[in-house]
N, C-alpha and C positions, 0 to 999 in steps of 0.2 A: 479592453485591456485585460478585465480580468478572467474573459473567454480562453487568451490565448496564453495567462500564465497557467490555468487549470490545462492546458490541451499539453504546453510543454513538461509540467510537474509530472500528468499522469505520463504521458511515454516515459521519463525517464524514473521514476519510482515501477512501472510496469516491467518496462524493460531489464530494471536494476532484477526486478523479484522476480520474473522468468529467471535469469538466468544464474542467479543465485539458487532456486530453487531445482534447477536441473543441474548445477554442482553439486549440491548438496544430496541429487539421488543417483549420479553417473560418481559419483567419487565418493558416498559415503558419510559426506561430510565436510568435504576442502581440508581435509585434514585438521578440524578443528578436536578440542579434544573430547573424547566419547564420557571420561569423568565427568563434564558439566551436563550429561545426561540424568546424573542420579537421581535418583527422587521424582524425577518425571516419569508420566505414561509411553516416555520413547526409550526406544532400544538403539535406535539407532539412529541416524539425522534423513532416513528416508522418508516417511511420513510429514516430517515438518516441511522438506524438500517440497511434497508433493502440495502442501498446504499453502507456501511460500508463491508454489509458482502458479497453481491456479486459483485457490481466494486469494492473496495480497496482487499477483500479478496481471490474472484475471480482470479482476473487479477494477482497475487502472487500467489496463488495456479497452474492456467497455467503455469507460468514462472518457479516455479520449476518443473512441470512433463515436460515440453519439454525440462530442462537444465539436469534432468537425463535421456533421454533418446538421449541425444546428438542431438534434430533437429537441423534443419538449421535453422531457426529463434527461436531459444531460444534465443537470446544475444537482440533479437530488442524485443520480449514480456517482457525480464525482463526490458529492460530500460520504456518499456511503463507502465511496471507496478510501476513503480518509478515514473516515471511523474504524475501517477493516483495519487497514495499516498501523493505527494507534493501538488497536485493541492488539493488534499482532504483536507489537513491542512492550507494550504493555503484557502479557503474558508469556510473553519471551525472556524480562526483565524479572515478572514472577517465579520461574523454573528455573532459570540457569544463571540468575544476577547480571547485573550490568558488568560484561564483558568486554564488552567492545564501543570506540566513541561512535559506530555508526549506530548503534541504538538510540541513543539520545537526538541525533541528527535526522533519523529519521524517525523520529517521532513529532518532533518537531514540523518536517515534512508534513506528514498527516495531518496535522493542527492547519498546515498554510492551506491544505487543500480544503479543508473543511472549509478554513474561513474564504479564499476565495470564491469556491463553490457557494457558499451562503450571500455572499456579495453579488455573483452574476445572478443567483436567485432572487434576488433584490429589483438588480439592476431592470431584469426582461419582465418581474412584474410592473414595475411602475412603470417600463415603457410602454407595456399592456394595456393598463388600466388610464393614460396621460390620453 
């Protein structure tokens, strides 16, 4: 069970941060506004874009092809892929305040992968070692 909530979490958090991350570098930003830039290292929402869709989207898109293909380290890519995602909001929330409810919702996210991922890490060593 908790193979297959980690395999559907990462697609749809991967998939969510692909293509959030490719709005945010084909459009600039989705038109969010360039004033919640201040004070950050961005000029603009392309870099984040680019950050968005290859570490946050990335790093979810690995953790589900190696949790279907049963590797042995799927259970530690997805938790790390959770970690990424936290720390993304987490320093998202640092720069520009909490904006918007899907920051908190997807931080939240992050935490279940973490924990699930910690749980199938659980689960396949004691089936290991039984």
């Amino acid at each position: 069970m908790n193979r297959i909530a980690l395999i559907v979490l990462s697609i749809f958090i991967g998939v969510g941060a692909v293509a959030g991350g490719v709005g945010l570098i084909a459009e600039a930003g989705l038109g969010m506004d360039t004033a919640w830039l201040e004070g950050t290292p961005f000029s603009s929402y392309v870099v984040p874009g680019y950050i968005l869709l290859i570490v946050v989207g990335g790093s979810n898109l690995l953790a589900a092809t190696l949790l279907l293909i049963n590797h042995e380290k799927a259970s530690t890519f997805a938790f790390l892929a959770g970690a990424i995602l936290t720390v993304w909001i987490v320093a998202q929330v640092a720069m520009i305040g909490l904006v918007h409810l899907l920051q908190p919702i997807y931080f939240v996210f992050g935490l279940m992968l973490m924990g699930f991922a910690y749980r199938y890490w659980v689960e396949i060593n004691t089936r290991s070692t039984a």
